[in-house]
C-alpha positions in Angstrom: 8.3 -2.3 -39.2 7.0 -0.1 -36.1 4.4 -3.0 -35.3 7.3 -5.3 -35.2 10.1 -2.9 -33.3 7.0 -2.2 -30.7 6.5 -6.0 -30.4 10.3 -6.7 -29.6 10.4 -3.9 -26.9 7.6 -5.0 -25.0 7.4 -8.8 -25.8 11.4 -9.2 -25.1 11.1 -7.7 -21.5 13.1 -4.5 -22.8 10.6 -2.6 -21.8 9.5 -3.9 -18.2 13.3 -4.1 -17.8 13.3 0.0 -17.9 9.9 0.3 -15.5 11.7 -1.3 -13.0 15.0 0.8 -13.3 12.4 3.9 -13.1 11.1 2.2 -9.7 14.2 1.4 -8.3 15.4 5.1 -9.0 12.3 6.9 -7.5 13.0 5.3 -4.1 16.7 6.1 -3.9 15.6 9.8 -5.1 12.7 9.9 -2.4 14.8 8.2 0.5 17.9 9.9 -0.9 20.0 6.3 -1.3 23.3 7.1 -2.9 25.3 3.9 -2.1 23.4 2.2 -4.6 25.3 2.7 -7.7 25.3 2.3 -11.3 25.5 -1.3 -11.3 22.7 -2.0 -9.2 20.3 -0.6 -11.7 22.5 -2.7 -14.8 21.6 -5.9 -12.0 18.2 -4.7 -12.1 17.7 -4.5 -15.8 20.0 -7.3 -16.8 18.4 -9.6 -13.9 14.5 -8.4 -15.2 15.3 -9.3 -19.2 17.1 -12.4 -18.1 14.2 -14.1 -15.7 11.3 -12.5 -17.7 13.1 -14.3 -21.0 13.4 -17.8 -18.8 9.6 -17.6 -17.5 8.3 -17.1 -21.6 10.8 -19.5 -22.6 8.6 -21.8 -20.6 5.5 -20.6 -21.3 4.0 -23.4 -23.5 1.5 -21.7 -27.0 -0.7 -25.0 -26.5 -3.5 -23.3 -24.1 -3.7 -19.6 -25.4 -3.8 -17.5 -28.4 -1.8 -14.9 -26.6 -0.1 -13.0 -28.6 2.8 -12.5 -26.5 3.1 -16.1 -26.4 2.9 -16.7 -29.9 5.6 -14.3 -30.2 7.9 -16.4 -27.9 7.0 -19.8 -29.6 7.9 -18.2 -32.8 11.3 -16.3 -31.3 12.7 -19.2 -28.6 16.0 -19.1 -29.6 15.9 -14.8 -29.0 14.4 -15.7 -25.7 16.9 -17.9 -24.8 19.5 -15.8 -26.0 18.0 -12.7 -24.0 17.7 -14.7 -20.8 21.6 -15.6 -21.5 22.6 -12.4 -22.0 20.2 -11.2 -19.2 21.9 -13.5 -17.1 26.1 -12.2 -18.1 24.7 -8.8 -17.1 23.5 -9.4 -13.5 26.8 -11.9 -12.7 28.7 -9.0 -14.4 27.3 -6.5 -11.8 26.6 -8.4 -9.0 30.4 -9.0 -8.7 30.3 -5.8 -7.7 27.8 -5.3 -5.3 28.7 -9.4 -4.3 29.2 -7.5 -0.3 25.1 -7.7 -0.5 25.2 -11.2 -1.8 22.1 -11.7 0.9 20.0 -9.5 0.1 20.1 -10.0 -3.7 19.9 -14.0 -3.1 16.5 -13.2 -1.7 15.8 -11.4 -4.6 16.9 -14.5 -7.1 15.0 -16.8 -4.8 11.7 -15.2 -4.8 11.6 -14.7 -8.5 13.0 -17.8 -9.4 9.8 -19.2 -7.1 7.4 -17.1 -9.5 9.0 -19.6 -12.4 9.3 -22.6 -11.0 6.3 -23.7 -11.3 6.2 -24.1 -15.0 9.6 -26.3 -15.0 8.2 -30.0 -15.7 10.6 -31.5 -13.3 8.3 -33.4 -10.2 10.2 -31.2 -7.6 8.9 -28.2 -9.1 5.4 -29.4 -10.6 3.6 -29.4 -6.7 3.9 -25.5 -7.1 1.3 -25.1 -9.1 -1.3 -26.5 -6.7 -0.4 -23.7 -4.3 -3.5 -20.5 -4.2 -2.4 -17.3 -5.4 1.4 -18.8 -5.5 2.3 -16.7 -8.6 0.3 -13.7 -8.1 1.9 -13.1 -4.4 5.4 -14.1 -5.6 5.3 -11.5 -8.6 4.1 -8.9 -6.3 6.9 -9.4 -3.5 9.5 -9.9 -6.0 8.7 -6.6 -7.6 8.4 -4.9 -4.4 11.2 -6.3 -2.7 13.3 -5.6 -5.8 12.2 -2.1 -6.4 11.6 -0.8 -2.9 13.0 -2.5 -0.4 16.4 -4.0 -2.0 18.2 -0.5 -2.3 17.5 0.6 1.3 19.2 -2.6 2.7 22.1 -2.4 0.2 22.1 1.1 1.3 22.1 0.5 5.3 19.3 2.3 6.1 17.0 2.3 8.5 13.3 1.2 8.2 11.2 4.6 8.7 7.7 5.1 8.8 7.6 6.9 4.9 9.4 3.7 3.8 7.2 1.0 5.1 4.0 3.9 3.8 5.6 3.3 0.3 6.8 -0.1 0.3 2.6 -1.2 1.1 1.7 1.5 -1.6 3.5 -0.1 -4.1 3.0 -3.5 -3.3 -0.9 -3.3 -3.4 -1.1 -1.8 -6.3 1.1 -4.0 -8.5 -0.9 -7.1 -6.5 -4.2 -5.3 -8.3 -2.1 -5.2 -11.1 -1.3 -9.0 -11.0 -4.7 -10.0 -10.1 -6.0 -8.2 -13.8 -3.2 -10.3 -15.2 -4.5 -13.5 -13.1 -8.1 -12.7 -14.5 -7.1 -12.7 -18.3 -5.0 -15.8 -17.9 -7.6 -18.0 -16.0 -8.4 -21.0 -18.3 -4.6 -20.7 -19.5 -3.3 -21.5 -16.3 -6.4 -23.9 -15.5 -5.2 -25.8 -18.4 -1.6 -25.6 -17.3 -2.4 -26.7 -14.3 -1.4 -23.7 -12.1 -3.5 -22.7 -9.4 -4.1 -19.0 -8.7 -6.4 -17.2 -6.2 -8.9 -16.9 -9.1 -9.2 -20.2 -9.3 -11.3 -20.1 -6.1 -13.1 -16.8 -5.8 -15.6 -15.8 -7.1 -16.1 -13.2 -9.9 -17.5 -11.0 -6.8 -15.1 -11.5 -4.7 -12.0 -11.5 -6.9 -13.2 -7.6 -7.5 -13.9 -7.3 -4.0 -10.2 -8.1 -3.3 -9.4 -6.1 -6.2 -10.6 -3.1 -5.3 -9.1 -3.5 -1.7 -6.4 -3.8 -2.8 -6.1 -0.1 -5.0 -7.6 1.4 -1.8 -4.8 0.2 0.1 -2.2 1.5 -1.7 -4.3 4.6 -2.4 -4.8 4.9 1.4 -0.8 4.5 1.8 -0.3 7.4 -0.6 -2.1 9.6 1.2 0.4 9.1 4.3 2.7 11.8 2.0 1.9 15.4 1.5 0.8 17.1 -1.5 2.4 17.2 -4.3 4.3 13.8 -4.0 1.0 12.5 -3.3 -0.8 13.3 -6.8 2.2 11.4 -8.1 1.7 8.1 -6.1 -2.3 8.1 -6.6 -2.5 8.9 -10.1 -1.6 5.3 -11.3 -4.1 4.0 -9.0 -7.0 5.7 -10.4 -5.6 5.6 -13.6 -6.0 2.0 -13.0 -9.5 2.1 -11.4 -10.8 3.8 -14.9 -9.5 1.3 -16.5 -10.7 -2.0 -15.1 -13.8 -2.1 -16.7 -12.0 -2.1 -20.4 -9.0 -4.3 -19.0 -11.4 -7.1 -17.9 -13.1 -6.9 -21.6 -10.0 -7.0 -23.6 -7.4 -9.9 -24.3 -5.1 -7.3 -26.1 -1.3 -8.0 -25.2 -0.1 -5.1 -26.1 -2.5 -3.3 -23.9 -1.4 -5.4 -21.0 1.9 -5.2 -21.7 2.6 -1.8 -22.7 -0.2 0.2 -20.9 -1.2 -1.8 -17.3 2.3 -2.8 -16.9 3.5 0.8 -17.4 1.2 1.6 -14.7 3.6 0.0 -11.5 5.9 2.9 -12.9 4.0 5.8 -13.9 4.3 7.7 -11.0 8.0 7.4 -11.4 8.0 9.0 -14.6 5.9 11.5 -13.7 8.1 12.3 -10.7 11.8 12.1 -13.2 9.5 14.7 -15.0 8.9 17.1 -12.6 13.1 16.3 -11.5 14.0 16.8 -15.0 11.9 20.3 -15.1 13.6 21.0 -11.9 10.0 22.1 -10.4 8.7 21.0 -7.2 11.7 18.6 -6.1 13.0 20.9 -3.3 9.8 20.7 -1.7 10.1 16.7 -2.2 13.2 16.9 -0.4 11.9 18.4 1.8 8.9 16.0 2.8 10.9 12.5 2.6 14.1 14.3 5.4 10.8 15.5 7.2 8.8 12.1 7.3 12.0 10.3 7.5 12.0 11.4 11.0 8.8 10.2 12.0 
C-alpha cells in the first residue's frame, strides 16, 4: 500500500506540483513579493498537475519500460481526469489574477510548446526535429514560472539579485533536464524527438553538463553567506550524484530524488523560516542587494 500511495504522489504530478509551489514561494520571500496571492500558487499547482497529466497522457509505453510510463498506460483515464481537474483549478484562479492575463499566457505558451511535440497532428509533429527543443522549453517554463512570473505579476523591478537568481535556477534545472535527456535517449530516438543529446557526444554532453552546475553555482555565489549555502547545496548535491544518476533507470529515483533537487534549497530555506533562525539576516541581504 505505501509502494502504491508513493507511486500516485510522484507519478500523478502531486508531488512536482508542490516543488514548484516551494519555488515560487522562496522568490516572493527573498524579493519580498506580496501582491502575489493565494491563488497564484493554487494556478501554479493546479496548472503543474494539469499539463504534467496531458504530456503522460501522451507519452506512448511502446519504446520504454519506464516505470512511470507503465504507470500512465495502466491509469489513463486518472491522468486524464488529473489533467481535467488540473485544468478547473488554474481557470478557477486565473479569473482572479486574469489583470496578468500576459504574463501567465507566456507561461501556457511555453509549456504547452514542451508538449506539443508529442501530439500526432502534422502541425505539431515538425517539433520534434528541433535540437534540444524540449530540454530548453522545460527549463524556461520552470524558470519563467517559478522566478520570474511573480515579480512581473508583482510590478517589480528587474534588479541585479533577481537576474543572479533567475540564471542560478535556470542552469541548474537545465543540468537537471539534460540527466533526464540522457536516460530517455533511445526513447525519444524511437519517438522521434530530437534532443541536444541526440548530437553530442557522450564528452561533450558532460562537458555542457557540468557548465551548466558551475553556472548556476557561480550565480549563487553573487549572495552572501548564509543564503548562499542554501542555493549551492542542490548543486553539489547534484554533482555527487551524477555518476549514480547516469547508471540507474530507477523512476522513482528521478522522480522523487533529482526532481526534488530544483526545490531543495527552498525547503531548506522554509526550514530555517519556520525555525525563525537566520531570516532577519536574509532580509537583510535581498533589501541590501536589491539596491545594487
Amino acid at each position: 500500500m505505501f509502494r502504491a500511495l508513493l507511486n500516485f504522489i510522484i507519478f500523478s504530478s502531486i508531488y512536482v506540483a508542490c516543488c514548484a509551489v516551494l519555488m515560487v514561494w522562496q522568490t516572493n520571500t527573498l524579493f519580498h513579493i506580496r501582491d502575489v496571492n493565494d491563488n497564484f500558487y493554487i494556478f501554479v499547482f493546479f496548472a503543474t498537475i494539469s499539463s504534467y497529466n496531458f504530456h503522460w497522457y501522451l507519452t506512448p509505453a511502446d519504446y520504454s519500460a519506464s516505470e512511470r510510463i507503465l504507470w500512465g498506460a495502466r491509469h489513463k483515464v486518472l491522468q486524464l481526469s488529473l489533467c481535467a481537474i488540473g485544468g478547473i483549478g488554474a481557470a478557477y484562479s486565473f479569473w482572479f489574477l486574469k489583470a496578468h492575463w500576459l504574463p501567465l499566457g507566456g507561461a501556457a505558451f511555453l509549456t504547452f510548446l514542451y508538449s506539443a511535440p508529442k501530439l500526432p497532428q502534422r502541425a505539431f509533429v515538425w517539433l520534434r526535429k528541433i535540437a534540444i527543443g524540449k530540454t530548453l522549453f522545460l527549463s524556461f517554463v520552470w524558470t519563467y514560472v517559478t522566478t520570474l512570473l511573480p515579480v512581473f505579476i508583482a510590478g517589480q523591478s528587474v534588479t541585479f539579485p533577481l537576474v543572479a537568481y533567475t540564471l542560478h535556477r535556470f542552469f541548474l534545472v537545465y543540468a537537471i533536464c539534460i540527466l533526464f535527456d540522457y536516460r530517455d535517449l533511445e526513447a525519444d530516438k524511437k519517438e522521434g524527438i530530437r534532443s541536444l543529446i541526440t548530437y553530442l557526444s557522450k564528452h561533450n554532453l558532460r562537458r555542457l553538463y557540468y557548465c551548466s552546475l558551475i553556472f548556476s553555482a557561480g550565480f549563487a555565489c553573487c549572495f552572501p553567506l548564509p543564503l548562499i549555502l542554501f542555493l549551492l547545496a542542490p548543486v553539489l548535491i547534484t554533482a555527487l550524484l551524477t555518476r549514480y544518476t547516469m547508471h540507474t533507470r530507477s523512476d522513482l529515483f528521478y522522480y522523487s530524488v533529482l526532481d526534488g533537487m530544483v526545490m531543495l534549497s527552498a525547503l531548506l530555506h522554509i526550514l530555517a523560516v519556520k525555525s525563525c533562525w537566520l531570516i532577519p539576516y536574509f532580509c537583510t541581504i535581498i533589501n541590501n542587494n536589491s539596491n545594487v
